[in-house]
N, C-alpha and C positions, 0 to 999 in steps of 0.2 A: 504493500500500500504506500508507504514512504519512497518507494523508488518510480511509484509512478506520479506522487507529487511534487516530485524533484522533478521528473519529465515535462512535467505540464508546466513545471515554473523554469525549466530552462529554456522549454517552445516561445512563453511567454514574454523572455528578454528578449530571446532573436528576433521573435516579430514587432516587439516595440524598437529597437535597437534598429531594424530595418526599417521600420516608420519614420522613423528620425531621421535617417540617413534620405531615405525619398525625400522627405519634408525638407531638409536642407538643400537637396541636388533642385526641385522644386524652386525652393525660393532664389537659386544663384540663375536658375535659366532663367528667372521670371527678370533679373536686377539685371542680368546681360539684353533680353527683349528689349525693355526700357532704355537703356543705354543706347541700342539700337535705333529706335524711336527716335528721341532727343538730336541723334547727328541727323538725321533724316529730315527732321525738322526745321533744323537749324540754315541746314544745306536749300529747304525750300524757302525757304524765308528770305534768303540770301538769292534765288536766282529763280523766284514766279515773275519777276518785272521783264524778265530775259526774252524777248521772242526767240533766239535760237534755240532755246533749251525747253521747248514745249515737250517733243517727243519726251526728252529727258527728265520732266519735271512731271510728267505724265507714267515714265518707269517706275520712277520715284515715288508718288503718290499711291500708285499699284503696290509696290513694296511693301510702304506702310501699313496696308490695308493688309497685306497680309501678314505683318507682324503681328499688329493687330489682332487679326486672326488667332497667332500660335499664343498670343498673350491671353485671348479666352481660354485655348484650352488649358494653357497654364494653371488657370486661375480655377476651373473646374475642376481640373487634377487634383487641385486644394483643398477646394470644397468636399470631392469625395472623400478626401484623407480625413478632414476633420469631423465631417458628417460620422465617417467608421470609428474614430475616437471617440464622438459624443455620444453612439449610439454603445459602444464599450464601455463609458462610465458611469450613464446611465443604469444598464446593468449591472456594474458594482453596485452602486450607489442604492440601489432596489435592494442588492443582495446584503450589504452591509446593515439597510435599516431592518430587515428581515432576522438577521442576526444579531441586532441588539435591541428588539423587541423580546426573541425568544430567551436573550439576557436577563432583560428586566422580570422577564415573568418568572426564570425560575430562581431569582434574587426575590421575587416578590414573595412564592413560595416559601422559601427558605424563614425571611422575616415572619410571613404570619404562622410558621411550625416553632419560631424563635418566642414566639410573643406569646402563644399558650403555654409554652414551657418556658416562660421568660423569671420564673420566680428563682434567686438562687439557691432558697433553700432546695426547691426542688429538683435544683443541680445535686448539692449535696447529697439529698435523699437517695436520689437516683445512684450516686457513687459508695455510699454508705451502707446502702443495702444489700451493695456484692458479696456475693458466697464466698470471694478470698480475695487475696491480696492481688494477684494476677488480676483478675477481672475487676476491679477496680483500678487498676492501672492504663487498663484498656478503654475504661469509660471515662476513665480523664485525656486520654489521648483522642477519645472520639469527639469530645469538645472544642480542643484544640483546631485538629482538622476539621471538622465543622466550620469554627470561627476563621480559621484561614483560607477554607473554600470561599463564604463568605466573602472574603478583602480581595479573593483573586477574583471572584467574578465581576465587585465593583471595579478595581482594575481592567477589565476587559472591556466594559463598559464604557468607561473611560477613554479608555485606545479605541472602539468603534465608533465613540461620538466624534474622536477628532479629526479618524478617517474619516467621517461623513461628512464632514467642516470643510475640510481637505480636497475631498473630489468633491464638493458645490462648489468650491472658488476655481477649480481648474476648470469645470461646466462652465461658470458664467465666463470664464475669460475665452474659452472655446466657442462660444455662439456668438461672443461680444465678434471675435474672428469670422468667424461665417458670416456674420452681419455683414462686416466690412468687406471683408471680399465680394459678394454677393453685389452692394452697392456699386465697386468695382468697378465689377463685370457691367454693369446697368449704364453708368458712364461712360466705358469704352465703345459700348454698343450705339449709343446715341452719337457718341463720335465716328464713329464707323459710317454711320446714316449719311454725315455731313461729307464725310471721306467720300464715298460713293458719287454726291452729287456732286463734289469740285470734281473728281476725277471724269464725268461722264460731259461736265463741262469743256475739258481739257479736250477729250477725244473730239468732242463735238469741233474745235476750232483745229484740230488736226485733221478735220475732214472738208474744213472748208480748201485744205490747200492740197489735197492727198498726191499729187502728180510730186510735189516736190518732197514733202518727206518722203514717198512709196523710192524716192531716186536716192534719198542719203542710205536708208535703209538698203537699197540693192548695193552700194559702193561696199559698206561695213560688210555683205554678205559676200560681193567677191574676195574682198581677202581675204575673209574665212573661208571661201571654197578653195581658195591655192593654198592656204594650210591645210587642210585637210586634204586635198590632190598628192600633195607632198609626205603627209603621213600615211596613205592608203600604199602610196610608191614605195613605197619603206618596208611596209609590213609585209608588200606583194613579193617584194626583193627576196625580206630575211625567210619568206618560205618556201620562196621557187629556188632557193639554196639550200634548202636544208627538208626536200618534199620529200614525204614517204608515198609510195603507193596510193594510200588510203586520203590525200589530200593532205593531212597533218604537216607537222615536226617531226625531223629528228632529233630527238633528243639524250642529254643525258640522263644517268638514273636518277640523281639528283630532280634535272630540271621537269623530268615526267612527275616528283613525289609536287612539286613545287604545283604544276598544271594539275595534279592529283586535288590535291589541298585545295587550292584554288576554288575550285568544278566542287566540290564536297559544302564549302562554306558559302555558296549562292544563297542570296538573300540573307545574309551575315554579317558580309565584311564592312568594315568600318565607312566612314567620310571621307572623303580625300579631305574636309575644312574638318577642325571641332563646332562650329557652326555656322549655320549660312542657309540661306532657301533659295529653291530649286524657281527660276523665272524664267525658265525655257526646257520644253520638253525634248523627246526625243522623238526626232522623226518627221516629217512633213506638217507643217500648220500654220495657220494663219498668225502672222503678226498678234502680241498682245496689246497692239496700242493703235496700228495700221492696218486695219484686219483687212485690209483690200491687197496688203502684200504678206506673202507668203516665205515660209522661213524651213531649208531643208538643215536639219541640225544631227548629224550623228551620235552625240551624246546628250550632254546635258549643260546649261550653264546654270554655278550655282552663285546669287549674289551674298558678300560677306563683307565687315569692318575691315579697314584698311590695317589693323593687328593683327588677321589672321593671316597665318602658312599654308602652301599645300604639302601634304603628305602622301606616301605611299598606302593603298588600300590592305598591301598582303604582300612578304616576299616575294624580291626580282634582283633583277640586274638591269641597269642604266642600259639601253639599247642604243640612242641616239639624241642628240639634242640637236633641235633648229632653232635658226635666230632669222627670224621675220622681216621681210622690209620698213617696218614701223618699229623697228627694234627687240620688237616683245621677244621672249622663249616658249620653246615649248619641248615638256619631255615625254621620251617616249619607253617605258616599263617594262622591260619581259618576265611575263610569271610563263613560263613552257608554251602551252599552246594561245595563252593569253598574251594579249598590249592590253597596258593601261595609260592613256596619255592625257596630258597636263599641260593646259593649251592657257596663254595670258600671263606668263608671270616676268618680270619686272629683274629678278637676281634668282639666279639658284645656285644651290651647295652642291650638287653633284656633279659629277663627272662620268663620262660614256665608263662603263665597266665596273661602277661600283657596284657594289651586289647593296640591298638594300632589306633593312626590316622593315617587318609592318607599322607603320603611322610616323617610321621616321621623315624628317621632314630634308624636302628637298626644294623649294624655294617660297618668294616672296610672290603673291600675288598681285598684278601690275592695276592700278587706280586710273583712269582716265582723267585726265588732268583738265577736259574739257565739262564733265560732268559730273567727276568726285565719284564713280561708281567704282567698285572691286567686285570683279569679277573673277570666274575661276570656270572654263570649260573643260568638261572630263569626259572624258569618250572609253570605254571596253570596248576589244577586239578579241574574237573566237577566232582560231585559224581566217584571219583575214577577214570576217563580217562580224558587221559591228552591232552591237549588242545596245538593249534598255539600259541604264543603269540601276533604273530602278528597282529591276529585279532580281538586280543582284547588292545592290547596299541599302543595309537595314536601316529601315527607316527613312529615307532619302526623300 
């Protein structure tokens, strides 16, 4: 019996001990969202006068919203935690007054069994009338224990009233919390509202001109199509050099446990950012701002703070770096029958042949210095075709 109440109270730290840990990871993603927010703001505040920066101020606006966005769920995350705590002390709180009712009552007990034999002669009588010496020794000790079950039940009493003292102040400070969040959330949402109609404003006056942004957008889109010509050329190369039969690699034992690994942890592996949101999908689609121009994207682009690095998703080796006619890099990763490449960055730390762990960091993501964004485009490649990323990085 005691070793399964030890069980139930050591499930009980780890689950609260993990609550705490959520609740903490919780509130630092919610203070980085924010932060997010704030440069966002800052940035449009500084360049809605701008006419050239309409598309861009219109990306920007879109962002928001969907910070915004991760900030609700943030904040529900919250509410659910708290709600499972309050509906947990609740429960004690039930259970504790349950147990010092059933206190009092056999305290109660006790005194009125105390009060018809409360005379002391009638102690005496009672000890005096023993048939010997033993047994009179034993009905002075059953006094004792009496009177000192007695003093431990009011002790226990005691200790369950100031647990119940105890968990009412961490209830009220825990609703007082849900209140607040809840309000939050209420705030955000009505900002959100407002969000929506500047932005639908914005698009609105990007369509009174669409021939000429639909034409900066196609420029941005050829040079992303000759980097990506460039790394398709690449990839086409390191296999028609190294083609087995079956279409594949050859590889070493090594690099096949690497593509092994790889192929195993889909829909697993890490971010190439520690955070950032995904503003452009994979695969043919309309502009999210010019939707009369269309956007063919092999991977992904993910937007993030001018502090964040890109990192490697999963052991490789440095296969290749290009340096772009606009200067930017870009690297390209071999995990065996995998590319992972890392398109926008600004400085990097590797070199072609480094072999590389996972989430170590290999450069700086490059800012546009015309509209303050940090971008980061990330593309997977299977034997030569390029892959979602989002079905393969958790969470993305």
């Amino acid at each position: 019996m005691n070793s399964i109440r030890l069980l139930l109270l050591f499930l009980l730290i780890i689950v609260t001990d993990l609550r705490s840990q959520s609740k903490q990871a919780l509130e630092k993603q919610k203070i980085e969202i924010q932060n997010e927010i704030k440069v966002i703001e800052l940035k449009l505040s500084n360049s809605t006068k701008k006419k050239g920066l309409i598309i861009s101020n219109a990306e920007d606006l879109n962002y928001k919203i969907k910070l915004q966005q991760n900030l609700i769920s943030n904040i529900n995350n919250q509410l659910n935690l708290i709600l499972k705590e309050i509906d947990d002390n609740e429960i004690q709180l039930s259970n504790l007054k349950n147990k010092e009712l059933s206190l009092k009552e056999e305290l109660a007990k006790m005194l009125l069994a105390g009060y018809k034999k409360k005379s002391n002669l009638n102690k005496l009588m009672f000890i005096f009338s023993s048939s010997s010496f033993q047994q009179a020794y034993k009905r002075i000790q059953y006094f004792k224990q009496y009177a000192n079950f007695q003093n431990k039940t009011l002790s226990k009493i005691k200790f369950t009233s100031s647990e119940i003292e105890n968990v009412i102040i961490v209830l009220d400070s825990q609703k007082t919390n849900k209140q607040l969040l809840i309000n939050e959330n209420e705030n955000i949402k009505k900002e959100l509202s407002i969000q929506y109609s500047d932005l639908n404003e914005l698009i609105a006056e990007v369509n009174k001109d669409q021939k000429k942004y639909k034409s900066e957008i196609k420029q941005k889109q050829k040079l992303s199509r000759d980097i990506d010509k460039k790394i398709e050329k690449i990839i086409r190369e390191a296999l028609a050099n190294s083609k087995r039969n079956d279409g594949g690699f050859k590889l070493s034992e090594e690099a096949q446990l690497i593509s092994k690994n790889f192929n195993a942890n889909k829909g697993r592996l890490p971010s190439p950012v520690i955070r950032g949101n995904v503003v452009l999908g994979f695969g043919k689609q309309p502009h999210p701002i010019v939707k009369t121009a269309t956007i063919q994207s092999n991977g992904v682009r993910i937007r993030t703070s001018s502090d964040v690095e890109a990192r490697t998703i999963f052991d490789g080796e440095v296969y290749s770096i290009i340096v772009s006619k606009n200067n930017s890099r870009t690297v390209l990763i071999q995990h065996g029958n995998f590319f992972t490449v890392y398109k926008n960055l600004s400085q990097i730390y590797v070199s072609k042949g480094d072999k590389l762990k996972t989430k170590e960091v290999i450069g700086k993501i490059a800012t546009d210095p015309l509209n303050g964004q940090t971008t980061l485009s990330f593309s997977i490649f299977f034997n030569g075709v390029p892959q979602n990323p989002r079905t393969w990085i958790y969470k993305l």
